[in-house]
C-alpha positions as CSV (number, residue, x, y, z in Angstrom):
1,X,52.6,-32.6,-22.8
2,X,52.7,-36.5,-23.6
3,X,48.6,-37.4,-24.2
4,X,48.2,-39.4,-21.1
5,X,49.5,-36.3,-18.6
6,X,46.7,-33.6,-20.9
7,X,44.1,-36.3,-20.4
8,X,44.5,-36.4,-16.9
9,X,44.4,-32.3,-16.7
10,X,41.8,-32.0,-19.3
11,X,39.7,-34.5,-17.6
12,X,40.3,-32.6,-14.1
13,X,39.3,-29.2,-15.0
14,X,36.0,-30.6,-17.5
15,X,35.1,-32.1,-14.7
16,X,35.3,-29.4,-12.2
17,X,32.9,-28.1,-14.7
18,X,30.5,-30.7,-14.5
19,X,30.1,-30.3,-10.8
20,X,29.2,-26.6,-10.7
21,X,32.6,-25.2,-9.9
22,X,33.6,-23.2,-13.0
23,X,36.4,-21.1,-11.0
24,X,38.4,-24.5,-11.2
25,X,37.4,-25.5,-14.5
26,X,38.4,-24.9,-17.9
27,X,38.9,-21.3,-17.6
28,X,42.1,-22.3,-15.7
29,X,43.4,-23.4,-19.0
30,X,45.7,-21.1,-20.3
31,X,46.8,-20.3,-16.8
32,X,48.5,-23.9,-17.1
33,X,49.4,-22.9,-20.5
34,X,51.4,-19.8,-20.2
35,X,53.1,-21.4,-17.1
36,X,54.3,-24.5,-19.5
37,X,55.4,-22.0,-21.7
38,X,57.2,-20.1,-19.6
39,X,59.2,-23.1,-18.2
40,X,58.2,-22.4,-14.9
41,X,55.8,-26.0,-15.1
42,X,57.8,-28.8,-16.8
43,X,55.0,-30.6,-18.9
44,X,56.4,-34.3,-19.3
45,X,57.8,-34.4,-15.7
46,X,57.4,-37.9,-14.7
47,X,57.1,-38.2,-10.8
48,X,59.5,-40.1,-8.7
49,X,59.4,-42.5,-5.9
50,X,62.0,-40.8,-3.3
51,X,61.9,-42.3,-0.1
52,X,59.2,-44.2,2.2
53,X,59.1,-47.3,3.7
54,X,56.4,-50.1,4.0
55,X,52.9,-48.0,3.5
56,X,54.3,-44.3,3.8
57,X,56.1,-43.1,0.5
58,X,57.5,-39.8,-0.9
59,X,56.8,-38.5,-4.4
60,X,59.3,-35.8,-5.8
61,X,57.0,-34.0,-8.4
62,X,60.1,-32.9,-10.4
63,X,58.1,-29.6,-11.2
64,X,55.5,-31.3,-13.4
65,X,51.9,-30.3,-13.4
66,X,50.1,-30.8,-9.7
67,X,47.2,-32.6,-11.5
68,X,49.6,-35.5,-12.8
69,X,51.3,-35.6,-9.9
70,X,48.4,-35.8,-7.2
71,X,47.1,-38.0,-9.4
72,X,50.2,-40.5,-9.2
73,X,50.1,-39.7,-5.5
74,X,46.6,-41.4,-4.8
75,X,47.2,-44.2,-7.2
76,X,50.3,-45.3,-5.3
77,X,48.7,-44.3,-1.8
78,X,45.5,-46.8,-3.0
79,X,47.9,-49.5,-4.2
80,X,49.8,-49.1,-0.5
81,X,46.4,-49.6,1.2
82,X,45.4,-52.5,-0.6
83,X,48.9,-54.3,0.6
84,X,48.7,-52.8,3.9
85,X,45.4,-51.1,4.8
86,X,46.2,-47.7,4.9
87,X,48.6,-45.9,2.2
88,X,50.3,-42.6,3.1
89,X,51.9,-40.7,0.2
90,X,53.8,-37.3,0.8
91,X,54.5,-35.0,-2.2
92,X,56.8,-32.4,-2.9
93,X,57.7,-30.3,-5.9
94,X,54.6,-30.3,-7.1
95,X,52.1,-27.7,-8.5
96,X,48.8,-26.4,-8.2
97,X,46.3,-29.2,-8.6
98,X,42.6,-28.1,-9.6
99,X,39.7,-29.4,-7.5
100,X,40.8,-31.7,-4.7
101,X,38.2,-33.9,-4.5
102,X,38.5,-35.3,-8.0
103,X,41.6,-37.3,-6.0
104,X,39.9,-38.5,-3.3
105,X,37.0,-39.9,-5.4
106,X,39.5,-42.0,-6.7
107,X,40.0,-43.8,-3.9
108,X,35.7,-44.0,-3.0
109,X,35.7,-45.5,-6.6
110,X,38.4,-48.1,-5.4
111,X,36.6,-48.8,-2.1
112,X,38.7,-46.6,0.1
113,X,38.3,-43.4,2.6
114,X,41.0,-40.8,0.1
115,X,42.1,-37.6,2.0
116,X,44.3,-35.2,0.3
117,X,45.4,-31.7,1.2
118,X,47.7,-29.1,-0.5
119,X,49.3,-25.9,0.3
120,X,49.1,-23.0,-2.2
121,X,50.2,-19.1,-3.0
122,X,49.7,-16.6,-0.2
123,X,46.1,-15.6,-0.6
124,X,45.1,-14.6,3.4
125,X,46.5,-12.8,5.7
126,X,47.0,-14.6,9.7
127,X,44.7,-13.7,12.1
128,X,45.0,-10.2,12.6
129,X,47.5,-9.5,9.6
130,X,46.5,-7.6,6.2
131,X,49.4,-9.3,4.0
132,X,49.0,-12.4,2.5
133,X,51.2,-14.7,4.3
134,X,49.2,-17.8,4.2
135,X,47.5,-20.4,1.3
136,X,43.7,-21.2,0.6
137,X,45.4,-24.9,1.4
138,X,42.6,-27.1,0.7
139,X,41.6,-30.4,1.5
140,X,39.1,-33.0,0.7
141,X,37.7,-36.4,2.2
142,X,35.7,-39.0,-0.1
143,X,34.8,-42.0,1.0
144,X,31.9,-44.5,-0.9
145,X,28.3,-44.5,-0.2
146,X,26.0,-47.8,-1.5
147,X,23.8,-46.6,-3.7
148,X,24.1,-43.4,-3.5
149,X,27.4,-41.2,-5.6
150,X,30.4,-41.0,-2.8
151,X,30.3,-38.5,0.2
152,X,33.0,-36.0,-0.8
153,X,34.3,-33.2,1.0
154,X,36.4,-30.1,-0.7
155,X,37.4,-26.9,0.8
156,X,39.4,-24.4,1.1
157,X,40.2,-22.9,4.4
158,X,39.1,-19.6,3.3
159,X,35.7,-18.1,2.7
160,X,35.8,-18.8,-1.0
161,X,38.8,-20.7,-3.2
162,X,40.5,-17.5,-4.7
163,X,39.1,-18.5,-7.8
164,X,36.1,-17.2,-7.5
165,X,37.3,-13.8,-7.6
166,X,38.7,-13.8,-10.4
167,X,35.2,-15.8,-11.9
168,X,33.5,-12.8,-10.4
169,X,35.6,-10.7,-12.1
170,X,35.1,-12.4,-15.2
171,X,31.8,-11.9,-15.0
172,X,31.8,-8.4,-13.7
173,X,30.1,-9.0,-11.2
174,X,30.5,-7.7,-7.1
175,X,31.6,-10.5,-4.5
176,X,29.9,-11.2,-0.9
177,X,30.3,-9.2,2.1
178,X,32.9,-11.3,4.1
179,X,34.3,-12.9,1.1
180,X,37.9,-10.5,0.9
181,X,39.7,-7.5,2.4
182,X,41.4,-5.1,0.0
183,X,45.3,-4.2,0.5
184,X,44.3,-1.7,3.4
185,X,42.8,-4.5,5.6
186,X,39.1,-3.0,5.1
187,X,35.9,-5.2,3.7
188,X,35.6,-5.1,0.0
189,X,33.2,-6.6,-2.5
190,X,35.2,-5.4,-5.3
191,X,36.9,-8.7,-6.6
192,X,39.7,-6.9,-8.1
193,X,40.3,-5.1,-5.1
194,X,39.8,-8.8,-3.2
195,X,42.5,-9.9,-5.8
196,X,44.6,-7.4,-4.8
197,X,44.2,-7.5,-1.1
198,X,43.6,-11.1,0.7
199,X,40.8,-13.7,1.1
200,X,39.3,-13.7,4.6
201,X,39.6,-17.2,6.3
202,X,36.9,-19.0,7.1
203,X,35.0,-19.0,10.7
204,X,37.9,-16.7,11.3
205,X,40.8,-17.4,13.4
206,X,40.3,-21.3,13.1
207,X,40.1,-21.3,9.2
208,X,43.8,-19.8,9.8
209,X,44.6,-22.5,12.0
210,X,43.6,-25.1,10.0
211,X,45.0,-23.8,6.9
212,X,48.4,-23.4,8.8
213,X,48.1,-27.0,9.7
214,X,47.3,-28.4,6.3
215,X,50.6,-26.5,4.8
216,X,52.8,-28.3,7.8
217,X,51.1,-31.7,6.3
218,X,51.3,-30.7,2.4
219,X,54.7,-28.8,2.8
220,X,56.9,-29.0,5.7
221,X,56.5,-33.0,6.1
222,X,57.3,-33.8,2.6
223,X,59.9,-31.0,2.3
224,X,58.3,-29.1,0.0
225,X,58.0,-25.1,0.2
226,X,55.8,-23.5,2.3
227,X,54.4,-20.2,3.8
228,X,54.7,-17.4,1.1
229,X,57.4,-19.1,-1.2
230,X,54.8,-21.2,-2.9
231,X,53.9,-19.9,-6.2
232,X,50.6,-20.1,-7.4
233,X,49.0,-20.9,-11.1
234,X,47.8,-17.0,-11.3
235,X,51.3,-15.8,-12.3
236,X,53.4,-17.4,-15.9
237,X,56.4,-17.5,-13.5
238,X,58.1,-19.1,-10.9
239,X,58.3,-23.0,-9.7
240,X,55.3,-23.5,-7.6
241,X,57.3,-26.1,-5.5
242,X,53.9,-27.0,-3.9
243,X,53.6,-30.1,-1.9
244,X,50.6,-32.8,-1.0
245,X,49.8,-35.2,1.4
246,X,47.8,-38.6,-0.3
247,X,46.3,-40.8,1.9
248,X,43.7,-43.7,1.0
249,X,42.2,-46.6,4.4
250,X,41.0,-49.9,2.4
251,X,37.6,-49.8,3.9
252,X,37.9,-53.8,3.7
253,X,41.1,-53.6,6.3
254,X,38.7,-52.4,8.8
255,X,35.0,-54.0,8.4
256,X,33.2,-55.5,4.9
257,X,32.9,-53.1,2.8
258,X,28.9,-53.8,2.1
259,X,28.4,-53.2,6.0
260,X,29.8,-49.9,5.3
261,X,27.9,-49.3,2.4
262,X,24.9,-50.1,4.3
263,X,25.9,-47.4,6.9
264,X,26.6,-44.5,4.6
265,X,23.2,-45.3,2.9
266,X,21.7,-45.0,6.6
267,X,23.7,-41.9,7.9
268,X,22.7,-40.4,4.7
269,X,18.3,-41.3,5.2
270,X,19.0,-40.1,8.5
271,X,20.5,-36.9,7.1
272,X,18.4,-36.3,4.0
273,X,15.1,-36.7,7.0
274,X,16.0,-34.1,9.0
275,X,13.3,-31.7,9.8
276,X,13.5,-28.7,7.0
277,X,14.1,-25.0,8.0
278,X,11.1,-22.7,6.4
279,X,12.3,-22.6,2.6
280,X,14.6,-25.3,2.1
281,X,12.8,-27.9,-0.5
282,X,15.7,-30.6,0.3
283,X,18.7,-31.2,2.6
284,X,22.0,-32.6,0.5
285,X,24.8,-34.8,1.7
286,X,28.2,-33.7,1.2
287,X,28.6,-34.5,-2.4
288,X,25.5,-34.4,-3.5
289,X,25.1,-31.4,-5.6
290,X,27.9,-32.2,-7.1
291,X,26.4,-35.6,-8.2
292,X,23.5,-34.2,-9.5
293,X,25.5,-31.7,-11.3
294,X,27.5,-33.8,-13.4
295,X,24.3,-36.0,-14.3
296,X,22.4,-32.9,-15.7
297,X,25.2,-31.0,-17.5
298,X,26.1,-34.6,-19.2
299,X,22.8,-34.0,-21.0
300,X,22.4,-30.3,-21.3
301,X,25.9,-29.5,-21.8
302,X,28.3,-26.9,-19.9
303,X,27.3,-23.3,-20.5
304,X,30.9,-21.6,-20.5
305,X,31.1,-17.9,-19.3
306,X,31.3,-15.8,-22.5
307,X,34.9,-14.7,-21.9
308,X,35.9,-18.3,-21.1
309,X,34.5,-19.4,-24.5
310,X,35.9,-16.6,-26.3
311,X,39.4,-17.4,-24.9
312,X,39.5,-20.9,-25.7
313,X,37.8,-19.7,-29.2
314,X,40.3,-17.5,-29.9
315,X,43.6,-19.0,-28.2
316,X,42.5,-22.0,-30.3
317,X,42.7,-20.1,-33.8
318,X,46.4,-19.4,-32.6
319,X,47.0,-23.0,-32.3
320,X,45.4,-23.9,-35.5
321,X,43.0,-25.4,-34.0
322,X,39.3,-24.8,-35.7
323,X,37.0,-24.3,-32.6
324,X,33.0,-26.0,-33.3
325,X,31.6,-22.8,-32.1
């Protein structure tokens, strides 16, 4: 890969790190690796402007990495606000892009309100089913807040990104009740036999809903694939042909943005006062832990999980690469 596309993928999957949320962080690293190596992710694909007119365009991700290309999609869908107010970006042939709200921060940072939204690999079942017909298909909303770090909003519509799984099986360690079904349709806290079966939505039949939704948005309008042709980053083979939808509102097209500064710092007193439940020392804003997250491991550091470490120890000696630890 040319050094600007690693540094955007490196960057996303540190930085999923930073926030607390290891299952999309660097332990996702040779998964992109075996997949570039494979063919089946073409590492210098430069994304294309294919269609669109006045703030709505259409990015053809010519089967590079999702991260570059989601990351192209909300640069140009922030440049179209700023010229129009609101910027609309739909993406296809694309590929699994990490943690969602790493996107949509870009466009707080820029003095917008980003959404973007994905589809991805079967990984649940629809409501009622016990095959995996249907994607985690997350989204995410950020928008700035004043003086506090932006609001941001990332989930899957399943219980748990499927990542965590396979970060539970990493760390041999038993998942949640209500967290997976195995291949026979019964409950399971065995994360290989979750991995093997399918993720429960969540708040049952509408997480399916809205997960069916989000892949009509990410990959039917764009003309990407959808349903169970997508192919995720978990196997070395197969185009993902995964598709996106970017959007960013100039916050200035609608009010000054100071005014709505003000008003996030207020919503978020208003929140942050809310009488406590017996037990809870603090109530957070969306985004929040996060924020806090990435201030303390800057200082301390990021404690990988051991096999993580040893993989990027020992996959590094195969590159030549002498690894400081």
């Amino acid at each position: 890969m040319n050094g600007q596309a690693a540094d955007i993928v490196a960057d996303t999957l540190v930085q999923a790190d930073l926030w607390g949320h290891q299952s999309h962080g660097v332990m996702r690293l040779f998964w992109y690796a075996e997949r570039l190596k494979s063919g089946a992710v073409r590492g210098n694909a430069e994304p294309l402007t294919d269609g669109g007119f006045g703030a709505i365009a259409t990015i053809d991700g010519q089967g590079g990495l999702g991260q570059v290309v989601a990351h192209s999609a909300m640069s140009k869908a922030i440049a179209l606000s700023k010229e129009f107010g609101i910027g609309a970006v739909t993406v296809r042939n694309s590929g699994h892009f990490g943690t969602a709200m790493y996107f949509t921060r870009l466009a707080a940072l820029a003095g917008c309100v980003g959404f973007i939204s994905t589809n991805a690999s079967p990984a649940m079942a629809p409501w009622g089913g016990k095959e995996r017909r249907v994607g985690t298909n997350p989204w995410s909303w950020s928008a700035p807040a004043g003086r506090h770090a932006p609001m941001m909003l990332d989930i899957a519509n399943t219980s748990v990104a499927r990542g965590k799984l396979y970060l539970a099986r990493q760390r041999n360690e038993r998942i949640p009740d209500g967290w997976a079904m195995d291949s026979d349709g019964n409950a399971t806290t065995d994360p290989e036999a979750g991995i093997a079966g399918t993720i429960l939505p969540m708040a049952g039949h509408k997480g399916y809903a809205v997960s069916t939704i989000m892949d009509v948005l990410s990959g039917i309008l764009p003309g990407s694939r959808f349903g169970s042709s997508v192919v995720g980053p978990y196997v070395p083979d197969g185009v993902s042909g995964a598709g996106h939808l970017a959007l960013a509102i100039d916050i200035k097209a609608t009010r000054p943005l100071v005014d709505f500064e003000a008003d996030m710092e207020r919503l978020i007193d208003e929140l942050k006062a809310t009488p406590r439940q017996p037990g809870v020392d603090e109530i957070y804003y969306p985004g929040e832990m996060e924020a806090r997250s990435d201030a303390r491991l800057r200082q301390d550091g990021i404690r990988l999980p051991e096999d993580t470490a040893k993989e990027l120890h020992d996959k590094a000696g195969e590159l030549g690469i002498v690894a400081p630890f």
